[in-house]
PAMAR-5694 format. One record per atom (N, C-alpha, C, CB): x, y, z. Coordinates in steps of 0.001 Angstrom, whole numbers, plus 500000, padded with zeros to 6 digits. Atoms other than C-alpha are relative to their C-alpha. Glycine has a CB too. Example, Ala and Ser with C-alpha at 12.3 -4.5 7.8 and 13.67 -1.06 7.14 Angstrom:
BEGIN
500890498810500000512300495500507800500900501200500000499008500027501246499180498810499940513670498940507140499230501090500730500414500462498585
This chain:
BEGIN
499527501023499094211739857009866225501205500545500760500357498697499234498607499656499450214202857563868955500860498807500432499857500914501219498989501275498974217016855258870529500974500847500887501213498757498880499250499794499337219310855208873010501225500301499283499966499168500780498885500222500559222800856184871938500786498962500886500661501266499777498917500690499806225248852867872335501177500620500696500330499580498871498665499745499439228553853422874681500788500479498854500659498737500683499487499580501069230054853242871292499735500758498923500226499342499684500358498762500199228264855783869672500250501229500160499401500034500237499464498534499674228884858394871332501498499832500809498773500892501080498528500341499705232649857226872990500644499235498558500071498873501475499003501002500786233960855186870024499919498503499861501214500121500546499731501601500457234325851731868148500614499417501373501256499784498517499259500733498921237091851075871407499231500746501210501821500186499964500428499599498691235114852334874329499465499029500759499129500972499965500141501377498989235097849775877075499265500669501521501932499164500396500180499901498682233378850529880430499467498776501133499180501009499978500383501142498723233029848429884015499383501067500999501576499010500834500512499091499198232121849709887142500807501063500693499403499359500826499091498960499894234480851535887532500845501019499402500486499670500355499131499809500674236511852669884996498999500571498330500998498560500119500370499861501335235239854249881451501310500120499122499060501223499849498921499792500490237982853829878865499966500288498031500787498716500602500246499620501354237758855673875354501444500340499598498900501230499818499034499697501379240092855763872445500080501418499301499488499076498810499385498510500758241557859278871297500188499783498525501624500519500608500200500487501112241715857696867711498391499937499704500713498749499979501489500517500373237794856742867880499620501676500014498999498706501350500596498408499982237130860992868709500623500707498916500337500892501421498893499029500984239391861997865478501040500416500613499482501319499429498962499016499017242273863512867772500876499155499844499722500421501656499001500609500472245460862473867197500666499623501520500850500926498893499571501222498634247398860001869719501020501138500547500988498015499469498698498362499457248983863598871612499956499159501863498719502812499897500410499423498407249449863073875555499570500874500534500632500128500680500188498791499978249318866441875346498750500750499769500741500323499337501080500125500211245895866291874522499354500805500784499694498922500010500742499623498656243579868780876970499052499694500332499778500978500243501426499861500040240630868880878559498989500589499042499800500533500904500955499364501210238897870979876189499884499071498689500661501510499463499994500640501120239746868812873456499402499009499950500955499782499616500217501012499272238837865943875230498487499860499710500464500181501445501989499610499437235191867070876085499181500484498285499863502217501620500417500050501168234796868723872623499749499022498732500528500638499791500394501188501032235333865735870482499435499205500687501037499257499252500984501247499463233165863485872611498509500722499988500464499374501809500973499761500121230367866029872385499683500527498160499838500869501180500187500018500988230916866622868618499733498213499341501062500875499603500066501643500467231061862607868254498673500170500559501168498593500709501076500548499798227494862360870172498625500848499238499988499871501497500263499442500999226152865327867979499667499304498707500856500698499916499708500525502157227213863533864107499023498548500694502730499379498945500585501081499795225352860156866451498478500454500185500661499260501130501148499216499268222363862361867771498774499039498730500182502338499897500637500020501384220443861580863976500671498983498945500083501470499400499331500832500837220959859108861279498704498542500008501796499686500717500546501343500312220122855490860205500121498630501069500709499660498713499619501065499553219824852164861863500755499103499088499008499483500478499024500731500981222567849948860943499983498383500980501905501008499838499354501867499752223476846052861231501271500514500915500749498823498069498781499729499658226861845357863229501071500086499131500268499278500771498993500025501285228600845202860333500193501277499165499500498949498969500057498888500432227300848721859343499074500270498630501289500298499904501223499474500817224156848273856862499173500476500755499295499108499213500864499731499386221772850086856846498554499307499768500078501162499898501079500952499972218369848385857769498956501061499459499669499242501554501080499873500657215317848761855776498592499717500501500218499370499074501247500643499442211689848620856198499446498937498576498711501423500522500601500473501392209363846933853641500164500223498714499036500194499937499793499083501086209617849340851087501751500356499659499127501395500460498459499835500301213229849412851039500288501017500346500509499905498756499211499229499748213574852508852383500745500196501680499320500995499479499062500231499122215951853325855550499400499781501099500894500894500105500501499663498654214797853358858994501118500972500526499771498635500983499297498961499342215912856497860498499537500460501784499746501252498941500439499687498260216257857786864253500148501437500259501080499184501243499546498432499684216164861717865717499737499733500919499511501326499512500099499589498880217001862307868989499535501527500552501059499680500315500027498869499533216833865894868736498665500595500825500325500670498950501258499361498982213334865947870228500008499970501263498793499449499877500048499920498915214510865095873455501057500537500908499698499060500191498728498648499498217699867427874130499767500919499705501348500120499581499193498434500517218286871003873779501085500131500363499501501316500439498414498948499836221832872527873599500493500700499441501043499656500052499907498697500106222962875392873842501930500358500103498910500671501330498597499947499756227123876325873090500188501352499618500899498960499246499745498327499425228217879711873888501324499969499428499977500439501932498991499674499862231477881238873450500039500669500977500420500395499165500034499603498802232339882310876893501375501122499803500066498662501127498624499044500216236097883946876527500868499318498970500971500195501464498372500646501258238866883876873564500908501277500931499848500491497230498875499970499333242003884488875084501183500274499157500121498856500677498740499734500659245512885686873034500689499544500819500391501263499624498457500294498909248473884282874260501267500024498450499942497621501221498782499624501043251772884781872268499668498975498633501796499595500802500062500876501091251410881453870088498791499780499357500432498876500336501129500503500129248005880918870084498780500511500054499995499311500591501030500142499241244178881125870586499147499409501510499739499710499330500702501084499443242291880193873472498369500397500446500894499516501268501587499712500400238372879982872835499635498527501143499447499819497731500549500213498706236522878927876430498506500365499549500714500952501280501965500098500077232581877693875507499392499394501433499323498603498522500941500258498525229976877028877987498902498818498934498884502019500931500715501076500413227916873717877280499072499770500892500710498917499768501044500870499195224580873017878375498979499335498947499113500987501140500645500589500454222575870655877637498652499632501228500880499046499403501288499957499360218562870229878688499144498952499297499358501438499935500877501054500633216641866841878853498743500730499913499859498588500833500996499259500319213365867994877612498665499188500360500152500403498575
């Protein structure tokens, strides 16, 4: 079975969007409340959050999981209808740090 992934699925418990505006929670991606926060970080925990959502169980809003007859789970995989592919493109030295530059694609199938 497949589904759609929910706004909140793959953005977070607080992810609100209109027509204009998408607004996700840096708490809901694991990442700690930084301003300082980058792009990379940004993009990585929203595609590791839709990843850990990609597969799994159907749940209630409350967070059971639903059953069929037999009591066992109802489960969903998306993976049949993406491929992606994450590269390491350039790591970078700089005095303090690392900096590791991937390439992300992804292919509806």
């Amino acid at each position: 079975m497949t589904i759609n992934l929910s706004l909140q699925q793959l953005f977070g418990e607080n992810a609100v969007s209109d027509a204009n505006y998408l607004i996700i929670n840096k708490n809901d991606l694991n990442l700690s409340s930084d301003a300082n926060n980058n792009s990379e970080q940004l993009l990585a925990a929203i595609i590791k959050r839709g990843f850990d959502n990609f597969e799994g169980y159907i749940t209630t809003e409350t967070g059971a999981v639903i059953t069929d007859e037999k009591n066992r789970p109802i489960s969903y995989n998306n993976s049949n209808l993406y491929h992606s592919n994450i590269e390491l493109w350039r790591r970078q030295l700089f005095s303090d740090r690392y900096q590791h530059i991937f390439v992300v694609e992804m292919d509806e199938l």
